[in-house]
C-alpha positions, -999 to +999 in steps of 0.1 A: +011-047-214+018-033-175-015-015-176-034-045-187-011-069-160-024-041-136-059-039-140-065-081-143-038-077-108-064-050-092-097-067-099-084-102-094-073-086-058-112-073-056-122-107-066-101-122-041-110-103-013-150-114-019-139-142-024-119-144+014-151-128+026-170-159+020-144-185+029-152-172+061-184-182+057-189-212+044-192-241+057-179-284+053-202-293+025-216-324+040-225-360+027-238-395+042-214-421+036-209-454+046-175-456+052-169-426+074-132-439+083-126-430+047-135-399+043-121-387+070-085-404+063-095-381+028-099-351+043-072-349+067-051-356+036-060-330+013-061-300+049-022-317+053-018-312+016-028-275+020-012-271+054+023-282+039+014-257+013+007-226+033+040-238+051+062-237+019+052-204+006+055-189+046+090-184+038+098-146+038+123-144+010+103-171-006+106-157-043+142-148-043+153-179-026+138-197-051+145-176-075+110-170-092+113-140-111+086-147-138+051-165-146+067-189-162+096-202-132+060-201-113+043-229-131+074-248-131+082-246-095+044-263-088+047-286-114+021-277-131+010-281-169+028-322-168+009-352-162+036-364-141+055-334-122+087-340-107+094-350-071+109-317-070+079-299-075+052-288-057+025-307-070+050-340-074+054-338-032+017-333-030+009-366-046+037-383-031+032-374+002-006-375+004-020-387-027-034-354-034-036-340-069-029-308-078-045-295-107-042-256-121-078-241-128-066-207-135-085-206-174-116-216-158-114-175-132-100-161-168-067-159-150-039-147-178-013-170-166+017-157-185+011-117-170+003-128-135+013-144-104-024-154-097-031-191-095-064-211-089-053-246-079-078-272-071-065-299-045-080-339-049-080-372-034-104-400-041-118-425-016-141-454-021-175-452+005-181-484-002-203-480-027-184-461-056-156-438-057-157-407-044-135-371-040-125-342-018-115-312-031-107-280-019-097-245-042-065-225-030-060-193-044-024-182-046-017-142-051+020-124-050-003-091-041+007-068-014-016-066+014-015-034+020-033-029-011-070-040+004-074-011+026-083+025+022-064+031+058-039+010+080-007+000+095+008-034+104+016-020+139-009+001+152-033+025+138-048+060+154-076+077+144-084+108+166-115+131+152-137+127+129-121+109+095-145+094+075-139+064+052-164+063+028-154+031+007-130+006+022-117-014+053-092+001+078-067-026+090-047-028+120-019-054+129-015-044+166-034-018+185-066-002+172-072+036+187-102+062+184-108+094+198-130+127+190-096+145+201-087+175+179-049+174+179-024+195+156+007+216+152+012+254+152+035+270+125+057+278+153+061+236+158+038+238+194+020+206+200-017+217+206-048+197+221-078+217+217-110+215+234-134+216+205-148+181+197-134+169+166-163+140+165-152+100+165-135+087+133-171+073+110-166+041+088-193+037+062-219+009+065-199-012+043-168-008+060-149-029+088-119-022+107-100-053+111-079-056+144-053-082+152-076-093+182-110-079+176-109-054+198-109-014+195-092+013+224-118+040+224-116+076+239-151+101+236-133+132+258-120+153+235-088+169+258-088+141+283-073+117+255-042+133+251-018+152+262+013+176+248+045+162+265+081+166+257+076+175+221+051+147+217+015+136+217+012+113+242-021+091+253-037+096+287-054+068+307-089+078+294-089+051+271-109+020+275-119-013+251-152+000+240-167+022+219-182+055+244-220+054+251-222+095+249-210+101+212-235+102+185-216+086+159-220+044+159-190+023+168-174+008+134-176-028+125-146-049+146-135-077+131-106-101+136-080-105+108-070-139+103-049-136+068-012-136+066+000-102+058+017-095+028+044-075+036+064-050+003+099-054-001+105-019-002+147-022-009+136-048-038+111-025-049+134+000-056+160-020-069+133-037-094+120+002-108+159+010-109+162-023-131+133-021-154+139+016-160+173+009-175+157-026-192+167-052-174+139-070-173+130-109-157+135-134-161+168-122-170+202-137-156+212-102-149+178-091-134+183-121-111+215-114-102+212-082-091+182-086-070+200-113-053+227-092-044+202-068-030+182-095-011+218-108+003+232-076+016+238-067+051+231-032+040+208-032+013+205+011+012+243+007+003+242-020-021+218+001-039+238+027-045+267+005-058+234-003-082+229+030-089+262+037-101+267+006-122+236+016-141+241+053-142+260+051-169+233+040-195+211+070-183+212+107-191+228+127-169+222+165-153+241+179-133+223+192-110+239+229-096+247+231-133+223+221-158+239+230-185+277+241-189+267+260-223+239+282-206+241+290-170+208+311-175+187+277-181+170+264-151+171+227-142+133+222-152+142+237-189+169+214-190+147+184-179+121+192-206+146+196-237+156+161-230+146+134-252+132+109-223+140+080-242+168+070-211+163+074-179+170+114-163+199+116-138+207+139-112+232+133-092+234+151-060+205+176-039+178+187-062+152+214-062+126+214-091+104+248-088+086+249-124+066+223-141+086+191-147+073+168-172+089+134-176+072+120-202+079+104-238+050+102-261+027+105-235+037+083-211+057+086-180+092+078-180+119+079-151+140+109-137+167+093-105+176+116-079+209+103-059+203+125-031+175+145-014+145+164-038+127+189-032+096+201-055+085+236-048+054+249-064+043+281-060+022+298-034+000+323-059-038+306-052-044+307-091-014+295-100+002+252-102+032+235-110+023+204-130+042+173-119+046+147-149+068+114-145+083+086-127+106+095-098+132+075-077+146+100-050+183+078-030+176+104-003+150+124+013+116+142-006+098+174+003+065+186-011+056+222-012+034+250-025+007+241-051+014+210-074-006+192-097+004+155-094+003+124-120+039+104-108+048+076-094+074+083-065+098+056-045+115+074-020+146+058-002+141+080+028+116+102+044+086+123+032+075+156+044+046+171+024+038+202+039+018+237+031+006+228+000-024+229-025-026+191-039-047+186-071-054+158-093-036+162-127-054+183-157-060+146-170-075+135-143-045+113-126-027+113-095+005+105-073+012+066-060+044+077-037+056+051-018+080+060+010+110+038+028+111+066+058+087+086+080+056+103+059+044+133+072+014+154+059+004+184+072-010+224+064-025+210+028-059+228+013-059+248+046-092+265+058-105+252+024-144+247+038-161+231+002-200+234+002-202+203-021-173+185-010-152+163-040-125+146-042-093+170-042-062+144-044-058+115-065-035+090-042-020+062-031+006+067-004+023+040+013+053+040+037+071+013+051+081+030+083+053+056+104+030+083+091+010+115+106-015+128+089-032+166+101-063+168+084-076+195+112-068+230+094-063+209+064-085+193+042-080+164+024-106+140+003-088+111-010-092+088-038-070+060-033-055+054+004-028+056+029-010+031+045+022+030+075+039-004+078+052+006+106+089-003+103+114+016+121+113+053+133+076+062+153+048+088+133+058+120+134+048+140+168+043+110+187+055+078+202+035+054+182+048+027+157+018+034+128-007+052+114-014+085+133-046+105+116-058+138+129-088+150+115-115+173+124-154+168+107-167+204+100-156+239+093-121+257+104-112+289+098-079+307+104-064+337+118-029+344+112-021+311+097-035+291+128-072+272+130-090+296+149-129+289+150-141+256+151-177+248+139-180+211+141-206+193+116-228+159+120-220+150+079-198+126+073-189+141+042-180+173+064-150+157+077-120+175+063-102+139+059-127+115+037-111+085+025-126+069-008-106+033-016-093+033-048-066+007-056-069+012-091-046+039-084-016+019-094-035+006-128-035+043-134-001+052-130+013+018-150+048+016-130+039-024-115+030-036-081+056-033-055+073-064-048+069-088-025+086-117-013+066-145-004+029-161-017-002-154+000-028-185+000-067-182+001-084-216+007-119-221-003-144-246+016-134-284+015-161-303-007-170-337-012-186-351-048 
């Protein structure tokens, strides 16, 4: 059931996004009428109708408030599926109001009304030209789909590329401030900020792709060491920036577009509280389910109500104690422990974990949850031939490290921040990956080093998404994703810098190392050289089957007004 809810979720969200594409196209379909006073008293009724539409869904804890957990409490909040819907509905104010009808077309885009929050809702009013009656219509399209979800890269605040990153597939989005350098910035073992003088090339966008700005406009620096400087344990821009793409690069400036949607924004404390629900089987529409996320949405501090959550719920998992697996046989690691479990309940560790073996969290084939009420660390090892394989769904209260060489296919919600960090990342043996989604600062750094591919592939299976800042070193590294990254930008600034965002480092071509450190620099001209390539993949979360994250609020796509 969630994998099928997930892929009609993921292509609908493909759909909609053509779909937006060409609403910014279109134009008024035009008629010849006689009375012209009419029509017009028509169409300013039906673009109020929608107006006070948009307006009633704008509301940022729209969901909770009115407590719309399910499909069904949907329908019933428009008013649709009655003849006559209530005054207290939204179709019922419509027709009061305006004399606009609100009708549900959903069967007609094969929408699956009971799995989905999707809706395709066709706004009407009928006015006489004089001559016989006539109608204007207009198609809304309302989603519950994160935005975050349409872009390979981006950040609600501002977004950074410096050196050559290459999306392959996808958009790039940026709330705020769009940057671009050739720059090739990164950070010694030793922690020493270093701007090098090689040219990293400018950040590539396939043909396809656009990078969306909040004003159309893109910050642009072509000289390499003259874009930024080391400072006070930061990377910090110089003035060489200007709002135009340099005239002495080779690569072509990107396709700028303005964004004119509403953002989407996750509701990363409900998300959590959501997984921590559903795992234990409390499911909407619930009285308890509602209950509890109301007492998340209502706290002053939601981390703590969380873990009062948590502990009410901890008792209908399994626990492990985690400096102790088992009291019968100290000699058994944690991971052995983990696997002789039955899976069938949730896995509970309460306190600091480290997981250093394979850890398989699965019943029957199919991911199930372990909770960590504290910080987790996984710790693969650093033998080239040899992987820990990562199997599960993970919550982590507290703070998660990635290390050595791991073989990914988990979901991961992670309270606090994420450092993933001199590693070898691989897809899983079947072919999955990781969708880790992060409440703190993501940092990734020293993965796949000096790994120069001939025929470059995708190596990492991914969707990673935090709601505070990210930095990404893709310089000595090399990274080609299938999936995407995104930084809300909430809160604490990207790692190594003073930005509120995406930061991405990259450099297109080979790098070698000495002594653990990029040492010769041979840049390239093929995109596909770029030791960051970013191919879009939001089927990612189909894949993994753990739900969207969860959002608050309605987004609304309005198709061209029409008149029959």
């Amino acid at each position: 059931m969630i994998t099928t809810l997930l892929v009609i979720t993921v292509f609908l969200l493909l759909g909609l996004t053509i779909v937006t594409t060409a609403v910014e196209h279109a134009q008024f379909t035009t008629v010849r009428v006689d009375d012209v006073q009419s029509l017009h008293e028509a169409k300013t009724d039906v673009n109020e109708a929608v107006a006070d539409l948009k307006a009633e869904l704008s509301d940022p804890n729209f969901l909770v408030r009115h407590r719309i957990f399910a499909p069904d409490q949907w329908d019933q909040f428009l008013g649709l599926g009655s003849s006559s819907p209530g005054e207290d509905t939204i179709a019922g104010r419509l027709r009061d109001r305006y004399g606009v009808i609100m009708e549900d077309e959903s069967e007609q885009y094969d929408i699956p009304k009971n799995q989905v929050f999707l809706r395709a809702l066709r706004l009407t009013k009928t006015f006489n030209d004089g001559h016989r009656t006539r109608t204007v219509k207009r198609l809304v399209f309302v989603t519950n789909t994160p935005s975050f979800l349409k872009y390979a890269l981006g950040s609600k605040e501002t977004v950074v590329l410096n050196g050559g990153v290459y999306v392959e597939n996808g958009n790039v989005y940026t709330g705020q401030n769009a940057y671009a350098s050739n720059a090739t910035n990164y950070v010694k073992a030793n922690g020493q900020l270093t701007v090098n003088s090689s040219n990293a090339g400018m950040p590539l966008l396939s043909s396809s792709s656009i990078w969306y700005t909040n004003d159309g406009q893109l910050n642009a620096c072509g000289q390499t060491t003259g874009c930024w400087e080391a400072s006070q344990g930061r990377f910090r821009m110089k003035t060489n920036w200007a709002p135009r793409w340099p005239t002495d690069v080779p690569e072509p400036a990107p396709t700028i577009r303005q964004e004119n949607e509403d953002f989407i924004d996750v509701d990363f404390d409900l998300t959590v509280a959501d997984k921590l629900l559903q795992a234990s089987g409390i499911l909407p529409p619930s009285s308890d389910y509602i209950e509890r996320m109301e007492s998340i949405q209502e706290a002053g501090d939601k981390n703590s109500q969380l873990h009062t959550l948590v502990a009410e719920l901890s008792n209908q998992w399994t626990s492990i104690q985690s400096n102790q697996p088992d009291p019968n046989d100290p000699r058994k690691t944690l991971e052995e422990v983990i696997k002789e479990q039955s899976k069938t309940k949730p896995l509970y560790l309460d306190g600091n974990s480290v997981l250093r073996g394979d850890v398989d969290i699965q019943n029957s084939g199919v991911n199930q949850w372990l909770i960590v009420n504290g910080d987790l660390r996984l710790d693969g090892p650093t033998n080239p031939s040899t992987f820990v394989s990562v199997r599960g769904n993970f919550i982590v209260l507290g703070d998660l490290t990635l290390t050595g060489n791991l073989r990914l296919d988990a979901s991961i919600y992670v309270t606090g921040s994420t450092k993933i960090y001199q590693s070898r990342i691989e897809r899983a043996l079947n072919n999955k990956g990781v969708v880790l989604l992060s409440k703190g600062p993501l940092d990734i750094s020293r993965i796949n080093e000096f790994n120069n591919p001939t025929i470059p592939t995708p190596n990492l299976k991914g969707y990673f998404y935090t709601d505070s800042s990210a930095t990404i070193y893709a310089v000595g590294s090399y990274l080609y994703i299938e999936g995407g990254l995104f930084a809300r930008g909430n809160g604490a600034t990207a790692p190594d810098t003073d930005i509120n965002g995406l930061v991405v480092n990259a450099f297109r071509g080979q790098v070698n190392g000495e002594n653990g450190e990029p040492d010769r620099f041979t840049p390239g001209s093929d995109p596909l050289s770029s030791r960051l390539v970013v191919r879009y993949r939001p089927e990612m979360l189909v894949e993994q089957g753990t739900g969207l994250p969860f959002v608050n609020r309605i987004s609304l796509v309005v198709d061209r007004l029409e008149v029959e």
